[in-house]
N, C-alpha and C positions, 0 to 999 in steps of 0.2 A: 670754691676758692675765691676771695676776695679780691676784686681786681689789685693793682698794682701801678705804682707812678714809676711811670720812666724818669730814668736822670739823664743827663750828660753825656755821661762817663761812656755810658752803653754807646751812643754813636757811633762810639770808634773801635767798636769791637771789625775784624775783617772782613771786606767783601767773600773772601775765598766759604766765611761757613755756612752759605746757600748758594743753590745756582739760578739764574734767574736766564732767560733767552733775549737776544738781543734785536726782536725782529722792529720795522719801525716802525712809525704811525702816523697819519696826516698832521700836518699843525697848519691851523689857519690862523692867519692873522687880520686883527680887525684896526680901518682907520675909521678918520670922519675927514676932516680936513688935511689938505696937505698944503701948506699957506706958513710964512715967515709971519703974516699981520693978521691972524686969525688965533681964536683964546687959545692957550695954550695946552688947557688941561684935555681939550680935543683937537688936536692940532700938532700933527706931523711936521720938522720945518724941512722944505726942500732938500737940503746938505742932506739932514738925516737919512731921507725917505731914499736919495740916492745910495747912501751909504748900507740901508737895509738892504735893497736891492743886487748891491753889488756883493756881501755878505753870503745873499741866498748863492748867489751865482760861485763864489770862491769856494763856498762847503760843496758844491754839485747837486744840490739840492734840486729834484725837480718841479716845478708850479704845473698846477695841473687844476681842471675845473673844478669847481667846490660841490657840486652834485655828484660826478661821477666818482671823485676823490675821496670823498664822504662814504660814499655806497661801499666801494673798496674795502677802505680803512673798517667799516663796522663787519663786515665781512670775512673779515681777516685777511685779506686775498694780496695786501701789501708786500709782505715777505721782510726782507732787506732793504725795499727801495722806500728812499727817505722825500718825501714829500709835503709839499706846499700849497695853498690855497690863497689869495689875495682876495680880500672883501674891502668894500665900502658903505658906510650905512649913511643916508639920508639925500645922497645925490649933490653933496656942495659943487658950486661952480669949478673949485679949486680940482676938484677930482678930474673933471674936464682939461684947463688950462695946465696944470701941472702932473699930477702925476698919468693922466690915458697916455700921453706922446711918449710919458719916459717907460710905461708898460710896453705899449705898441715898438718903440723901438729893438727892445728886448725878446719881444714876442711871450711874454708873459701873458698870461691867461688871468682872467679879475671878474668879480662879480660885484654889481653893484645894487644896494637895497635900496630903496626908494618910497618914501613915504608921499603919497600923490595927491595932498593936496597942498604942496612946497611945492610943489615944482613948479616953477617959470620965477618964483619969490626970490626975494633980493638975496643974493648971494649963493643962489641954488642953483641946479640946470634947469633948461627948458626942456619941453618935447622936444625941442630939432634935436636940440643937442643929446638928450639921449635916443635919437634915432639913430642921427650920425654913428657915435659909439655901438651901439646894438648890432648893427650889420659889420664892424669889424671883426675879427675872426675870432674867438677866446671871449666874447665879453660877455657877459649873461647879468637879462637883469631880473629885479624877483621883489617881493613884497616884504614892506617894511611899516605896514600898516598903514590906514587913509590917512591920520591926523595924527601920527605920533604919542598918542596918548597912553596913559598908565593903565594898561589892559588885565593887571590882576584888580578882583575885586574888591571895590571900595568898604571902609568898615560903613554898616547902614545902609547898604546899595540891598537893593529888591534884588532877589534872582533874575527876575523879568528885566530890572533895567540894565542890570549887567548881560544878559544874553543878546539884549537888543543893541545894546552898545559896543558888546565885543565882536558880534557879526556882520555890524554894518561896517567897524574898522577893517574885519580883516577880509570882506568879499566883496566888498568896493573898491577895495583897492587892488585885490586880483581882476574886478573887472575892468577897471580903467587903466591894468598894463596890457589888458587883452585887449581892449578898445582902441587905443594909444600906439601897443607898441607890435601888439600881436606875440604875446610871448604870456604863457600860462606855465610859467614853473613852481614846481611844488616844492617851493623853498621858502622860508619865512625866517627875520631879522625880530626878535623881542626889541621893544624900545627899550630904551634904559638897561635891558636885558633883565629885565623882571618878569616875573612870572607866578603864577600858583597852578595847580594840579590842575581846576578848571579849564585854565586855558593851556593847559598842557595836553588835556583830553581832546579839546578844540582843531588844535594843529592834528594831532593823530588821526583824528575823525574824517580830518582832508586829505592823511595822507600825505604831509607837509614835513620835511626837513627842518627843526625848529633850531634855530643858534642864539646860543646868550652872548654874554658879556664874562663870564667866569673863564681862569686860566685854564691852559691845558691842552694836551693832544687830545685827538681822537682814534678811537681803536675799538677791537672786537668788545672789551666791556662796557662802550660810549652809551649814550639813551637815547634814539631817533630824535625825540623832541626834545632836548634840553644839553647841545651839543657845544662844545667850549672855543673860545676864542682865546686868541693873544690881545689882549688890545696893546699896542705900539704906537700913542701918540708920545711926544716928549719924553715926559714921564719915565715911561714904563717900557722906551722901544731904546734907550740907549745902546750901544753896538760892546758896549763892555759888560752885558748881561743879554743879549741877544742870544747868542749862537747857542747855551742853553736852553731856551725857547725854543729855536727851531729845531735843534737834536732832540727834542723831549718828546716822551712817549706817557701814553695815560695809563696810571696808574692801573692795575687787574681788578676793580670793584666794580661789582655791577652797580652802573649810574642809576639804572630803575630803583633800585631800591633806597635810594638817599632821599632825604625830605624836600620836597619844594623849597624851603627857604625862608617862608613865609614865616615870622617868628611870634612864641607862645610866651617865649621866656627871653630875658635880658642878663646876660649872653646865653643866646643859643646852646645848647649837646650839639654835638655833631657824632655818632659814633656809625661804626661800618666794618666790616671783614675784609681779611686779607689773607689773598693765598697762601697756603703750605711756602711758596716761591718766593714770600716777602718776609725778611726779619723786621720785624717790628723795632728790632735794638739798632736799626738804619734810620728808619724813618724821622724825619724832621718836619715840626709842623706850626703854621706862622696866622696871626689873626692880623687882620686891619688894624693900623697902628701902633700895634702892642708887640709886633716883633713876636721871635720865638715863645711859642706856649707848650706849656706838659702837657704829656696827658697820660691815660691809664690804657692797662690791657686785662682784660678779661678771659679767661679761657683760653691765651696765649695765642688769639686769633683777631677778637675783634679791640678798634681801637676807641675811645671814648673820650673827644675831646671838648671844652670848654673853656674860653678864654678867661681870665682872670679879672675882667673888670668890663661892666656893661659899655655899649656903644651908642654913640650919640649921633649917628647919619642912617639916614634911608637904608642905604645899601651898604654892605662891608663882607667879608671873606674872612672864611676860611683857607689859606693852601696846605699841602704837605707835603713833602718830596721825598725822594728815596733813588739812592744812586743805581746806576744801570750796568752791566760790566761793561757798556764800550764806552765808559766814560761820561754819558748822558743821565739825564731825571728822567726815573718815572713821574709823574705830575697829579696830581688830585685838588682840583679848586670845586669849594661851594659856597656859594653865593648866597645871603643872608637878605631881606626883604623885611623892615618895619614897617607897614603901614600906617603904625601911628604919627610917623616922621612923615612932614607935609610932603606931595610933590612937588617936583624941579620946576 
């Protein structure tokens, strides 16, 4: 049979003709800065980041460490209880002066990623300061690579200078939090949240927890190394599209099986399977910039999507949602990787 283009129309066919289970699934959320006078397109402003917090706290949502909450959620071992993770990636000062006092006073629990050779640089923390934080109760800090650099393979890169340069990033910098802070956690922040299967192998090989930059909860079909964020700065963290963010659960596809990202063709296929549990005539699915895109079904299972006109940044998404019966998104983001498009 010849696949088939969804329309419209089907969207609105009724939740009642599947059943789907309502259990829930971590959602982490990713900052950088939390600062009124820092760029904006990474940069949480105070009002807001209060207003996120108080938000988590109105739904009953619980915050809980991003290791153990992680291990859970891919475990399935969640149930019902709806949960939360707070990250930080790069270590700004602002993390320090603004949002640790307004966590600490809440008793929220946060993890912070730290690329170590920033640290003490203008506008970053120091060591003290992340000592200080460290011995507070809840705060875990973890690797966010030595130098911040574009750690999927360059087009033209030797194998050799890529293994050289991806190993000194990523175990120099687990050694100077061990040196530093005395803290060896097998967690790992992607820069930029890029990635290719290389260094997807890399993290697995350590044994590392790996988190991008792509939307979505984490749950029993999540992929150890290639684990999803909310990112929530300005943008994207407004409080009138929030609370589906933190109700959201990920979507039932195994994450192993979806492509790196890394892209052959301009615009990317994205396709992937979906449970017996998911109607496909729900499902809604959106590209960077382009808003709502069709796509096809095959075999009345798998989906096969392709945005309608090529993209012109580094990095851009895929998402696709599909309603939950308590009201909440299942979630499915993937994250697209040109390397032809310079780095940042």
């Amino acid at each position: 049979m010849a696949p088939r283009m969804m329309t419209r129309s089907l969207l609105l066919l009724p939740i009642t003709a599947f059943t789907l289970t309502a259990n829930a699934d971590l959602v982490v959320l990713q900052y950088h800065h939390v600062s009124d006078s820092t760029p904006s397109s990474t940069s949480t402003s105070v009002s807001l980041f209060q207003g996120q917090l108080d938000m988590i706290e109105d739904l009953g949502l619980e915050v809980v460490p991003l290791e153990s909450g992680t291990r859970a959620a891919l475990a399935g071992e969640l149930n019902d209880r709806s949960q939360v993770a707070i990250t930080f990636d790069d270590a700004y000062e602002s993390v320090y002066s603004q949002a640790a006092p307004a966590l600490q006073e809440r008793g929220y629990e946060y993890t912070i990623f730290v690329n170590t050779e920033a640290v003490g640089s203008h506008g970053y923390m120091t060591w003290d300061q992340l000592q200080e934080v460290r011995d507070r109760d809840g705060v875990t800090i973890a690797n966010h690579s030595k130098d911040h650099g574009h750690l999927a393979k360059r087009p033209g890169e030797s194998d050799n200078d890529w293994e050289a340069r991806v190993n000194r990033s990523l175990d120099e910098a687990q050694e100077t939090l061990s040196e530093k802070l005395g803290t060896n956690v097998p967690m790992f922040a992607y820069p930029y949240g890029e990635f290719d299967d290389a260094l997807l192998r890399k993290i697995a090989a350590r044994g590392w927890l790996g988190f991008g930059q792509q939307s979505g909860a984490i749950g029993e079909t999540s992929a150890a190394t290639r684990l999803p964020r909310f990112p929530v700065a300005n943008a994207y963290g407004q409080l009138n599209s929030l609370e589906d963010k933190l109700r959201s659960k990920a979507l039932p596809v195994d994450a192993n099986k979806l492509p790196d990202g890394v892209i052959s063709e301009n615009p990317p296929t994205l396709a992937f399977t979906v449970p017996n549990t998911i109607s496909v005539d729900r499902l809604s699915c959106f590209a960077s910039g382009q808003g709502r895109v069709d796509f096809q079904v095959s075999g009345g299972d798998k989906v096969i999507l392709k945005a309608p006109r090529s993209f012109n940044s580094r990095r851009f998404r895929y998402n696709c949602t599909h309603p939950a019966p308590d009201g909440s998104y299942y979630w499915l983001s993937q994250q697209w990787l040109d390397l032809s498009q310079p780095e940042d």
